[in-house]
N, CA and C atoms as an extended XYZ file, in Angstrom:
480
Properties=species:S:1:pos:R:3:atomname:S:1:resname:S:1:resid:I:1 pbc="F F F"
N         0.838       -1.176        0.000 N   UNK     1
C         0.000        0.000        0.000 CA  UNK     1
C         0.886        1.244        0.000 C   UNK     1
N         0.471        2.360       -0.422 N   UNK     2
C         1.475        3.571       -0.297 CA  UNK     2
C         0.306        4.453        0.133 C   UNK     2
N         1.114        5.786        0.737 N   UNK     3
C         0.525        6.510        1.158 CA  UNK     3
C        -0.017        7.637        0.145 C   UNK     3
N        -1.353        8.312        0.309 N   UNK     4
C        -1.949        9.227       -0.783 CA  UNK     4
C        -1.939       10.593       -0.175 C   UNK     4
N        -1.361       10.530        1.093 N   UNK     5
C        -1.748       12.103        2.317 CA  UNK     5
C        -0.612       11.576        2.680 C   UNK     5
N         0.334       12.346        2.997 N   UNK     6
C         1.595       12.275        4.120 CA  UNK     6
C         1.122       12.630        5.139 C   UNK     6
N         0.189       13.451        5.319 N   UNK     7
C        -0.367       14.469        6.151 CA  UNK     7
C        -1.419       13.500        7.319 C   UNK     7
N        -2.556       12.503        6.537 N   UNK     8
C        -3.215       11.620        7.023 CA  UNK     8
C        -2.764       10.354        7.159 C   UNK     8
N        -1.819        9.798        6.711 N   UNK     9
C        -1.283        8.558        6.324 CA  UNK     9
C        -2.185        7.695        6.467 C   UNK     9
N        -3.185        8.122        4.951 N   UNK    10
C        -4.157        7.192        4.338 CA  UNK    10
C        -3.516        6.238        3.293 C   UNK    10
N        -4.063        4.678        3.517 N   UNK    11
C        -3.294        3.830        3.118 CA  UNK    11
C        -3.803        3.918        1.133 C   UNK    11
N        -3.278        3.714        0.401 N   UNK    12
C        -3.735        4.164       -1.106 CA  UNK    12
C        -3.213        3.402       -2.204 C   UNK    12
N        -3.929        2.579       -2.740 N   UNK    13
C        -3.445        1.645       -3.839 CA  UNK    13
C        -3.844        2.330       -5.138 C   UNK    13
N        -2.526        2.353       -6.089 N   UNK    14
C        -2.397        3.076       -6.851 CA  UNK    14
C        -3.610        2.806       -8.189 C   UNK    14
N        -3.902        1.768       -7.839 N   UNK    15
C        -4.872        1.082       -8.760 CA  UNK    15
C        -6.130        1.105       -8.667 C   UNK    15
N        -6.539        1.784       -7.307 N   UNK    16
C        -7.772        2.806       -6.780 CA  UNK    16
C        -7.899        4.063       -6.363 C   UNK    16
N        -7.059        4.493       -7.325 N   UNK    17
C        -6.986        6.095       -6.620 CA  UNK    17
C        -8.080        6.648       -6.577 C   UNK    17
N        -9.061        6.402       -6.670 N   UNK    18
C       -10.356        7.088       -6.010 CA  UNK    18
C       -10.597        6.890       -4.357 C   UNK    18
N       -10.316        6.716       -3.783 N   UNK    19
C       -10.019        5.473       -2.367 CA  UNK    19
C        -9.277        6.724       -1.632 C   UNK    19
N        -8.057        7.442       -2.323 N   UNK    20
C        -7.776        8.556       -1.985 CA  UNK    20
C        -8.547        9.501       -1.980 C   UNK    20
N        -9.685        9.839       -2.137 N   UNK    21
C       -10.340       10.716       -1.747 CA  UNK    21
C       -11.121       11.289       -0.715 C   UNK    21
N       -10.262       11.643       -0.005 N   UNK    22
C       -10.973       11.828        1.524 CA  UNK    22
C       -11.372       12.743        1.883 C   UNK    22
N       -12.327       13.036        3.105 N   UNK    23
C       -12.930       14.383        3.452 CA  UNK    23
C       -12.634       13.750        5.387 C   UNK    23
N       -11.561       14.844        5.709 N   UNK    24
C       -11.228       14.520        7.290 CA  UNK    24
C       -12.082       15.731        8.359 C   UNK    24
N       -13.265       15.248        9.169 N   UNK    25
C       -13.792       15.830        9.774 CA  UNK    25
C       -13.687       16.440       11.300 C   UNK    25
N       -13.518       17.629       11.450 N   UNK    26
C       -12.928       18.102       12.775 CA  UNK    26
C       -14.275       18.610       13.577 C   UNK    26
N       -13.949       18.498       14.747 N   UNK    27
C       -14.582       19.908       15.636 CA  UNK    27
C       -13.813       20.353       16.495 C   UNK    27
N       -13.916       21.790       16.782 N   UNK    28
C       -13.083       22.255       17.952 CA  UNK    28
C       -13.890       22.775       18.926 C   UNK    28
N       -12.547       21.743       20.041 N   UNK    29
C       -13.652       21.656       21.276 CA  UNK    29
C       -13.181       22.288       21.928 C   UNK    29
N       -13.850       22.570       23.117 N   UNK    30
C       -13.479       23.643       24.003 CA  UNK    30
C       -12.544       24.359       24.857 C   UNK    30
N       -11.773       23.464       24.493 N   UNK    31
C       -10.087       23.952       24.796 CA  UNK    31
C        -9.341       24.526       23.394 C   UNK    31
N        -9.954       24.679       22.578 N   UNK    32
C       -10.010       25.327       21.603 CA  UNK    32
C        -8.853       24.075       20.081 C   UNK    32
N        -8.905       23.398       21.025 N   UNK    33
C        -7.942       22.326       20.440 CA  UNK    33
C        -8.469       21.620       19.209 C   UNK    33
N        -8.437       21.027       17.546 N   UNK    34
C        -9.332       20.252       16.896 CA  UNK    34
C        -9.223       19.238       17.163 C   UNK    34
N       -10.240       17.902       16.730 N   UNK    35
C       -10.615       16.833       17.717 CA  UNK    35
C       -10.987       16.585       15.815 C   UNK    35
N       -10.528       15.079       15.375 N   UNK    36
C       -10.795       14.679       14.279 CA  UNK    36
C       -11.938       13.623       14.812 C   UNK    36
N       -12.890       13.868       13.594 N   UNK    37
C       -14.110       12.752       14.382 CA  UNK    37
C       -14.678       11.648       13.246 C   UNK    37
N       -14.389       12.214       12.064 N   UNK    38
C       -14.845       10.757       11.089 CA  UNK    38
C       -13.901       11.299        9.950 C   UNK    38
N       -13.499       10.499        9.025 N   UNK    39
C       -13.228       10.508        7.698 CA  UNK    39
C       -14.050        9.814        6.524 C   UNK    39
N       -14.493       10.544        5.627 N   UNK    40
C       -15.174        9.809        4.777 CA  UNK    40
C       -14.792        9.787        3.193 C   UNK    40
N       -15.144        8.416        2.672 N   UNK    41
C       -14.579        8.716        1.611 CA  UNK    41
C       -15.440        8.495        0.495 C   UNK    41
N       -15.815        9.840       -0.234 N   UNK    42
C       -16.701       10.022       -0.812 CA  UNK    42
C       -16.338       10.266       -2.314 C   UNK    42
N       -17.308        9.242       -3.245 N   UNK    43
C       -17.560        8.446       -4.587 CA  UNK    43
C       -16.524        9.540       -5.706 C   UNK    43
N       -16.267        8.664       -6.477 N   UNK    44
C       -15.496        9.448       -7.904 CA  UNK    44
C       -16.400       10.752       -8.567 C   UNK    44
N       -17.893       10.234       -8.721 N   UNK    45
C       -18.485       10.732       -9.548 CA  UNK    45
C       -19.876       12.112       -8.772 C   UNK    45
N       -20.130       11.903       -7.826 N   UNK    46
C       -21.190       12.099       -7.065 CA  UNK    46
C       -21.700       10.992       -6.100 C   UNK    46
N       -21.766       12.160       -5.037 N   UNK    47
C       -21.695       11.222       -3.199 CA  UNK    47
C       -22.766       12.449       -2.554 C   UNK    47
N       -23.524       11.302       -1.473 N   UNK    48
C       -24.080       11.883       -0.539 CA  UNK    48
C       -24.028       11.003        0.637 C   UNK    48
N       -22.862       12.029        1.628 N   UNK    49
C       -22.980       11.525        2.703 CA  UNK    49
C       -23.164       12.196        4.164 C   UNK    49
N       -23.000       11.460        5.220 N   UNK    50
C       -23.224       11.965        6.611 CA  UNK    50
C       -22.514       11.818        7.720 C   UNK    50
N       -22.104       12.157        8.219 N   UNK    51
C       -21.317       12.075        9.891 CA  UNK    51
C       -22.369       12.248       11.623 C   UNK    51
N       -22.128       11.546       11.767 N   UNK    52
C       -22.958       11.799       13.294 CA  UNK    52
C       -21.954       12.632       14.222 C   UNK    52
N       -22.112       13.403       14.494 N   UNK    53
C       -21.363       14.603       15.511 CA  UNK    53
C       -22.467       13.932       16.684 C   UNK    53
N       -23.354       13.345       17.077 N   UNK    54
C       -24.045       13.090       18.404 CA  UNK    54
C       -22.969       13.115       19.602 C   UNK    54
N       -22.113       12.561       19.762 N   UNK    55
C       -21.154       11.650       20.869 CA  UNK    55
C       -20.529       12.759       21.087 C   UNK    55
N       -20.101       13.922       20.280 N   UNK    56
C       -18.882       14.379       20.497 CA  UNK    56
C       -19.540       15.974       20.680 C   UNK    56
N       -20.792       16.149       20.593 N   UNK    57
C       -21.256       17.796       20.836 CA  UNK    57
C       -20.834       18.313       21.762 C   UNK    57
N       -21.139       17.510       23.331 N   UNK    58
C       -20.527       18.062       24.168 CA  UNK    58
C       -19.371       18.273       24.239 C   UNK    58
N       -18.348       17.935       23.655 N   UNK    59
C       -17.263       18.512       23.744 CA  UNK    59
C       -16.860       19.707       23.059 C   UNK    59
N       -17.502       19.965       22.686 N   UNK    60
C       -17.252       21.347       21.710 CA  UNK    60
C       -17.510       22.609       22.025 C   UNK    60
N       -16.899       23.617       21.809 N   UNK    61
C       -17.149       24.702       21.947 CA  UNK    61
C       -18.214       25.593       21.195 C   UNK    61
N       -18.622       26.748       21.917 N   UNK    62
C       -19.838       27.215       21.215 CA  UNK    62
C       -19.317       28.275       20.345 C   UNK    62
N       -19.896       28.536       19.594 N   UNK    63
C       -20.554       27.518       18.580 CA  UNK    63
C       -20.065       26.767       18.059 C   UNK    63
N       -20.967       25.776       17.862 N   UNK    64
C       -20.522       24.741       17.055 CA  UNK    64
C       -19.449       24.849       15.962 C   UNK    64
N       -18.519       24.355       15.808 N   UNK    65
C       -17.136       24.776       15.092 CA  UNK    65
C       -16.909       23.463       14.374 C   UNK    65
N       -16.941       23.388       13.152 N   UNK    66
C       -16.832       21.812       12.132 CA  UNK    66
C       -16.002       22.213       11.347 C   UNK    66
N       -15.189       21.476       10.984 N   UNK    67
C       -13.933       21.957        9.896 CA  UNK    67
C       -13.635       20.510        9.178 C   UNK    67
N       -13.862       20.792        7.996 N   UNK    68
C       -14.009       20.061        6.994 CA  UNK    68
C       -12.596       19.778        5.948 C   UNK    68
N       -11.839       18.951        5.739 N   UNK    69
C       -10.213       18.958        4.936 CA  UNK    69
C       -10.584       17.565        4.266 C   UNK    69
N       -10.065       18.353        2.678 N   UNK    70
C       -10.086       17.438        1.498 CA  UNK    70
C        -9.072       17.191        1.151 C   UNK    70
N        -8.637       15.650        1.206 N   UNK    71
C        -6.790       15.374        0.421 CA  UNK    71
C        -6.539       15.499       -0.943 C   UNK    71
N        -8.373       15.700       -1.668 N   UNK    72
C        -7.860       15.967       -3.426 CA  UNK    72
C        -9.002       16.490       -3.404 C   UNK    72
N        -9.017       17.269       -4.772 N   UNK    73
C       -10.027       18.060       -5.426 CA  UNK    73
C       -11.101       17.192       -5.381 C   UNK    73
N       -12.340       18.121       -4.748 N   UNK    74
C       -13.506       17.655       -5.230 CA  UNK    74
C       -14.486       18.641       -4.691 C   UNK    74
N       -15.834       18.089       -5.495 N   UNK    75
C       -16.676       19.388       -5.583 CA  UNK    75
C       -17.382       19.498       -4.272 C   UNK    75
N       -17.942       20.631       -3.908 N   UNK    76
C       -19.209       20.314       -2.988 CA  UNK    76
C       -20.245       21.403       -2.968 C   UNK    76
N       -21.323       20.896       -2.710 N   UNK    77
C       -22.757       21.201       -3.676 CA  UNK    77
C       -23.676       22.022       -2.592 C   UNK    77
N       -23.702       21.238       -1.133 N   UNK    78
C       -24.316       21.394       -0.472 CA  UNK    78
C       -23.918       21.061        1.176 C   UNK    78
N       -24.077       21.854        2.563 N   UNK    79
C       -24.013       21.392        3.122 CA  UNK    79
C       -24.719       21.801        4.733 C   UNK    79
N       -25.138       20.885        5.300 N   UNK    80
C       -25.838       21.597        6.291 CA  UNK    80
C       -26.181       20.204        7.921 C   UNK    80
N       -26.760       20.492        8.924 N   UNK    81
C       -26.833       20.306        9.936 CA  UNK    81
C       -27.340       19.994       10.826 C   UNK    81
N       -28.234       19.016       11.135 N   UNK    82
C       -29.374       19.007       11.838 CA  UNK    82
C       -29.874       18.530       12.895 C   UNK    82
N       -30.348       19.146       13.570 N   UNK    83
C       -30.344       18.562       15.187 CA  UNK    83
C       -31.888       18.566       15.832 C   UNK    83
N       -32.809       17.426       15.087 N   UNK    84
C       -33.962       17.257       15.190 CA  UNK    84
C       -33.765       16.317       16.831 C   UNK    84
N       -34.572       16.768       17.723 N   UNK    85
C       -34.958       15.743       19.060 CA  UNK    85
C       -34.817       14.314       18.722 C   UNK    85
N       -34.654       13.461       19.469 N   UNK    86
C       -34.387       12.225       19.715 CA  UNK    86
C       -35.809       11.987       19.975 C   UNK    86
N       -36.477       10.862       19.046 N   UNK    87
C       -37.868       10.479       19.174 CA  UNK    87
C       -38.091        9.062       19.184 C   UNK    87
N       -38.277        8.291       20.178 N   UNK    88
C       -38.681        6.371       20.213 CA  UNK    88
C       -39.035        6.551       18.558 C   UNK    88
N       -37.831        5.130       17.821 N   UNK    89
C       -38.585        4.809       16.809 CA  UNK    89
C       -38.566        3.137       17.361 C   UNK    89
N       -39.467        2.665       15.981 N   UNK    90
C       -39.859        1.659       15.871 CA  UNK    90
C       -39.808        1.216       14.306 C   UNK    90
N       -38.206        0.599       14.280 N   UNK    91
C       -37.540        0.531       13.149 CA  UNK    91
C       -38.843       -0.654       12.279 C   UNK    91
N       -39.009       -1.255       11.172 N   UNK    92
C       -39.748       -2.521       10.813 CA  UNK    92
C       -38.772       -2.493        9.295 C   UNK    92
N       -38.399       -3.463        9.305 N   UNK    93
C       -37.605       -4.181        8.003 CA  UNK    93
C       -38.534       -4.776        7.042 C   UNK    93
N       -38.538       -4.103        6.161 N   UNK    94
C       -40.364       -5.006        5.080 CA  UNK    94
C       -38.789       -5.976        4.257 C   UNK    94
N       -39.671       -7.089        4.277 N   UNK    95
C       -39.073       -8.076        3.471 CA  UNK    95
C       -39.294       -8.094        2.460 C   UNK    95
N       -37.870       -8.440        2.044 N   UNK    96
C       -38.174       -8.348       -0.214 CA  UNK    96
C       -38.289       -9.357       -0.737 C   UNK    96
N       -39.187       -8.783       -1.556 N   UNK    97
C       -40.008       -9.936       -2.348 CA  UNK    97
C       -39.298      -10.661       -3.927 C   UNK    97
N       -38.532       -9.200       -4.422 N   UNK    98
C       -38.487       -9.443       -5.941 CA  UNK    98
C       -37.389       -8.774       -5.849 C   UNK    98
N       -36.290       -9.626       -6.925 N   UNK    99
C       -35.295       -8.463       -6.977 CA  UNK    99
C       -34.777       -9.049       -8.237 C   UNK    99
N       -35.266       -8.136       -9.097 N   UNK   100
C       -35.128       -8.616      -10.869 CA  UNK   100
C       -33.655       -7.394      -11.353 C   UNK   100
N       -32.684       -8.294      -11.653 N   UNK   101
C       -31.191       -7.690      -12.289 CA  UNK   101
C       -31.792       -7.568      -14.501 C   UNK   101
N       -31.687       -5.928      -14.693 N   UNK   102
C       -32.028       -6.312      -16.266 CA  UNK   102
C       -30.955       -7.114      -16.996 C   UNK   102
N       -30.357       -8.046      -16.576 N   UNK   103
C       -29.571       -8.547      -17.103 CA  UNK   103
C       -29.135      -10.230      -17.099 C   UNK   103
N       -29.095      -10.225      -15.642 N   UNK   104
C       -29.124      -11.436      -14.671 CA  UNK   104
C       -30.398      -12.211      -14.734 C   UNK   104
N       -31.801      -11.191      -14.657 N   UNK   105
C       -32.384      -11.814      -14.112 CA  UNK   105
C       -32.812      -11.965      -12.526 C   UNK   105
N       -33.375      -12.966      -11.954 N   UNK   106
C       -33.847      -13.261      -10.613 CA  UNK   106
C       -32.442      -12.910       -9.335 C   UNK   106
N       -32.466      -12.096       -8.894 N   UNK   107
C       -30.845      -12.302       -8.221 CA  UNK   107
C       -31.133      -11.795       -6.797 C   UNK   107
N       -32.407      -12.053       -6.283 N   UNK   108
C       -33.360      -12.205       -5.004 CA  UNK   108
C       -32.532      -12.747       -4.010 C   UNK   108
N       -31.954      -14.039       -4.276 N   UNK   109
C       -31.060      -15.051       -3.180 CA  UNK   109
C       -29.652      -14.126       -2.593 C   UNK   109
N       -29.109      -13.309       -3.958 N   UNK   110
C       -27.782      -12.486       -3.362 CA  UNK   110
C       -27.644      -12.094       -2.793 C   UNK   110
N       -28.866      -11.037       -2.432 N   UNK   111
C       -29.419       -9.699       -1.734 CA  UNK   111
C       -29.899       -9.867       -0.927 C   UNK   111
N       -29.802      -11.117       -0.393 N   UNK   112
C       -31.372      -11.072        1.166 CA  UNK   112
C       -30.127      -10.824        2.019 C   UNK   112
N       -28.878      -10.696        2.296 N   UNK   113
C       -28.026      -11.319        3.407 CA  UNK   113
C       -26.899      -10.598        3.087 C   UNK   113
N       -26.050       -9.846        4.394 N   UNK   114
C       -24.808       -9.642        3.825 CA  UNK   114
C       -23.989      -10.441        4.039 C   UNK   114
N       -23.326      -11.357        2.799 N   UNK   115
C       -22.884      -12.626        2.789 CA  UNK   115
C       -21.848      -12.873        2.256 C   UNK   115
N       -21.215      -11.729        0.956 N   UNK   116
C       -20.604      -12.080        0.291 CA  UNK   116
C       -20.595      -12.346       -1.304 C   UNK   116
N       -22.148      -12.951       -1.346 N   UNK   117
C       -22.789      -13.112       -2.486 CA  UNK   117
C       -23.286      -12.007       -3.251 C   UNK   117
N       -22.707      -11.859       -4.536 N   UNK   118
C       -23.459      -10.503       -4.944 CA  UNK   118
C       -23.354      -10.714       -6.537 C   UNK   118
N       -24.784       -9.502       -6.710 N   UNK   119
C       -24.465       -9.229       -8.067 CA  UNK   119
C       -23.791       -8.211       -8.860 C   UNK   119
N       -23.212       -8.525      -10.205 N   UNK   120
C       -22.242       -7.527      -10.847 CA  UNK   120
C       -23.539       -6.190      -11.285 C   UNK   120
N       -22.958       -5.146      -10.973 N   UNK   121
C       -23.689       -4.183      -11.875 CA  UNK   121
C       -22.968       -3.184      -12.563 C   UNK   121
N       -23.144       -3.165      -14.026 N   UNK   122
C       -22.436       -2.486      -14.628 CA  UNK   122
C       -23.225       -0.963      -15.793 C   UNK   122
N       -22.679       -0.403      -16.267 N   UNK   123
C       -22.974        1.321      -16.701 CA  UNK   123
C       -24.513        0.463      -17.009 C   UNK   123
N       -25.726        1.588      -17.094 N   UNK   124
C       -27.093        1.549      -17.212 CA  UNK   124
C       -27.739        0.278      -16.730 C   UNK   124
N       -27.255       -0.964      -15.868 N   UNK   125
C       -28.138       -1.839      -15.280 CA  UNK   125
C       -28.752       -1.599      -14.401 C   UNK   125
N       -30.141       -1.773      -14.272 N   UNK   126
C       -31.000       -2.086      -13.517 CA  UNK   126
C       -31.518       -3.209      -12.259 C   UNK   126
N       -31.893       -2.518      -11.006 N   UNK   127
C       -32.701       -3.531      -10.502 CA  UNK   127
C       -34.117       -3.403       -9.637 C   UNK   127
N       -35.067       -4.125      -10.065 N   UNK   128
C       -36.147       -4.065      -10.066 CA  UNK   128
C       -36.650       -4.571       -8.535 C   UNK   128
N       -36.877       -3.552       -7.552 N   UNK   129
C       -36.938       -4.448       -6.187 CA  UNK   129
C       -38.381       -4.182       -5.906 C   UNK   129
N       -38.742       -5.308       -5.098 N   UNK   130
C       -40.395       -5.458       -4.459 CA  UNK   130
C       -40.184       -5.236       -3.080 C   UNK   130
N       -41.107       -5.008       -2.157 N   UNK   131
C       -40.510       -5.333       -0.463 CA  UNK   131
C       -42.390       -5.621       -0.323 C   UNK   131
N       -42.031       -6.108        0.921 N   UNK   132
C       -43.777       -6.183        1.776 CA  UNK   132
C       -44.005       -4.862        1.796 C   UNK   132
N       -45.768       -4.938        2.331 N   UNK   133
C       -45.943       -3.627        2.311 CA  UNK   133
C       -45.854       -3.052        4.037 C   UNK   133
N       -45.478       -2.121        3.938 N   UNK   134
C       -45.393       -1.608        5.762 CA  UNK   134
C       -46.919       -1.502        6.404 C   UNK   134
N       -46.619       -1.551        7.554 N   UNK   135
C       -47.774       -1.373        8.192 CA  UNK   135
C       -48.219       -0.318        8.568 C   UNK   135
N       -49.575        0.380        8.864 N   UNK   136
C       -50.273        1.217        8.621 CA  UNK   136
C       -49.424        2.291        9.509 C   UNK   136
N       -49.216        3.512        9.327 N   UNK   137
C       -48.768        4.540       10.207 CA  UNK   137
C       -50.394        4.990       11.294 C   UNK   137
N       -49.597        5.165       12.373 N   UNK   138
C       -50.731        5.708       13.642 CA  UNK   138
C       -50.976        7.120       12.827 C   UNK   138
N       -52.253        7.573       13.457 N   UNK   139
C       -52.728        8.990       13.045 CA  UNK   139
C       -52.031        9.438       13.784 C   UNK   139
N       -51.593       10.464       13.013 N   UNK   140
C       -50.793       12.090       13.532 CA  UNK   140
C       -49.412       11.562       13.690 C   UNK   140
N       -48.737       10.294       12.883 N   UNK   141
C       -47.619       10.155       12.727 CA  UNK   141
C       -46.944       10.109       11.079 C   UNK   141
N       -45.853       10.294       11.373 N   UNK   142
C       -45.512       10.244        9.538 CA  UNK   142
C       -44.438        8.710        9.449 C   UNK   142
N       -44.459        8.083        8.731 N   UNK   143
C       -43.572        7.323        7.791 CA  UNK   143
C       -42.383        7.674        7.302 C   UNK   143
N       -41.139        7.291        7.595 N   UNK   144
C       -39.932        7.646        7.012 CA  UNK   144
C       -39.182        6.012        6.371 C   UNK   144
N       -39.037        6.246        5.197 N   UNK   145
C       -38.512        5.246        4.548 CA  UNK   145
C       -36.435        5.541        3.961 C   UNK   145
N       -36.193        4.433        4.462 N   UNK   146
C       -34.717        4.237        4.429 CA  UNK   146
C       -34.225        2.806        3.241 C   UNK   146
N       -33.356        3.210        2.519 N   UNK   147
C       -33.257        2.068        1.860 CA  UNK   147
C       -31.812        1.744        2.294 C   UNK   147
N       -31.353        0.743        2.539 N   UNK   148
C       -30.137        0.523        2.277 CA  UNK   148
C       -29.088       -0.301        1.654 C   UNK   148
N       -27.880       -0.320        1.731 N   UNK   149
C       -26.961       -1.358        0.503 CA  UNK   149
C       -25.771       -1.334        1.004 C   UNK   149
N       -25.225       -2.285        0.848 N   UNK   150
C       -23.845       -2.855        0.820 CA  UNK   150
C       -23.052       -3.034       -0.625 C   UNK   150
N       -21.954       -2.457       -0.688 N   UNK   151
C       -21.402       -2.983       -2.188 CA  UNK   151
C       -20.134       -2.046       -2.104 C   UNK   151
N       -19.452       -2.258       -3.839 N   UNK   152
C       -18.282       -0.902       -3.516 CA  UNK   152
C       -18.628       -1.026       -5.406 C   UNK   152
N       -17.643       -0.102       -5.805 N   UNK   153
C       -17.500        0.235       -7.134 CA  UNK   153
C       -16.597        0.080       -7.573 C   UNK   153
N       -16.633       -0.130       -8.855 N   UNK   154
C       -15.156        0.568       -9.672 CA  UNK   154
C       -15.626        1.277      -10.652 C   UNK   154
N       -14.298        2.780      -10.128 N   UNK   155
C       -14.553        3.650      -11.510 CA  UNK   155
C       -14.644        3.073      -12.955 C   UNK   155
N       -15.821        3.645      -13.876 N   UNK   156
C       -15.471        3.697      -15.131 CA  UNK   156
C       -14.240        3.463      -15.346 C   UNK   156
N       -14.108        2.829      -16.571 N   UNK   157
C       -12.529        2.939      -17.505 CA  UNK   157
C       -11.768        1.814      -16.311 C   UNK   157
N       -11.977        1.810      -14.917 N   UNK   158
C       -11.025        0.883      -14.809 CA  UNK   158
C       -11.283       -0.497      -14.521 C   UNK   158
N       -10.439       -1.249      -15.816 N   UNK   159
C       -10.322       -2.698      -15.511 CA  UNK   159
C       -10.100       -3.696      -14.568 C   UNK   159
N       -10.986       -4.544      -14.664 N   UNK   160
C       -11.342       -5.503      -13.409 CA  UNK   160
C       -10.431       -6.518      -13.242 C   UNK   160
């Protein structure tokens, strides 16, 4: 492995240099000192991601002070903050029903589990997913739907 940051000594294989692309997240806390709290490493092409600052608010000084360091060029579009109350949820996992690859086909068995098993997806493929249907929301509550995934990429252009 070689290094892509002298600075971070992020580990960097030359054969993923997208992997080098990091965003190192600070806050400064109240000794006025910075306190690194996540690194993320966000997509070649377009990324949306998040950091939980929860654990570490109290340590920080007021105001809130976030400092954001990129080891390579990249864009950013948007960014912001949010500190909605802590509310009892009541997570429910709808089970999937269908999971049609336009290419593959049926590839339902890959996807139920993080296992190892997966399918290839490559430029314009599709996949066609079903889930159960959720159960009814209480009056005067709202529904928030989360999807999620496991996987990694490779840039365009580079060979597998």
């Amino acid at each position: 492995m070689y290094q892509c940051d002298e600075q971070y000594k992020e580990p960097c294989d030359p054969r993923h240099p997208y992997h080098c692309q990091s965003v190192h997240i600070f806050i400064k806390k109240t000794d006025g000192q910075w306190m690194e709290i996540d690194t993320i490493h966000p997509h070649a092409f377009w990324d949306m991601w998040a950091a939980d600052l929860s654990s570490v608010v109290k340590e920080t000084a007021t105001p809130l002070t976030v400092k954001l360091v990129w080891t390579k060029e990249h864009k950013l579009d948007f960014i912001g903050l949010e500190n909605s109350p802590n509310i009892p949820l009541k997570p429910e996992k709808l089970t999937l029903l269908k999971a049609m690859h336009s290419r593959s086909g049926d590839v339902k068995g890959l996807l139920m589990d993080s296992d190892d098993k997966r399918t290839q997806m490559n430029k314009n493929d599709e996949i066609l997913l079903q889930f159960s249907a959720p159960a009814e929301s209480k009056k005067g509550m709202t529904t928030s739907y989360l999807i999620t995934a496991e996987g990694y990429y490779t840039p365009l252009g580079e060979k597998k």
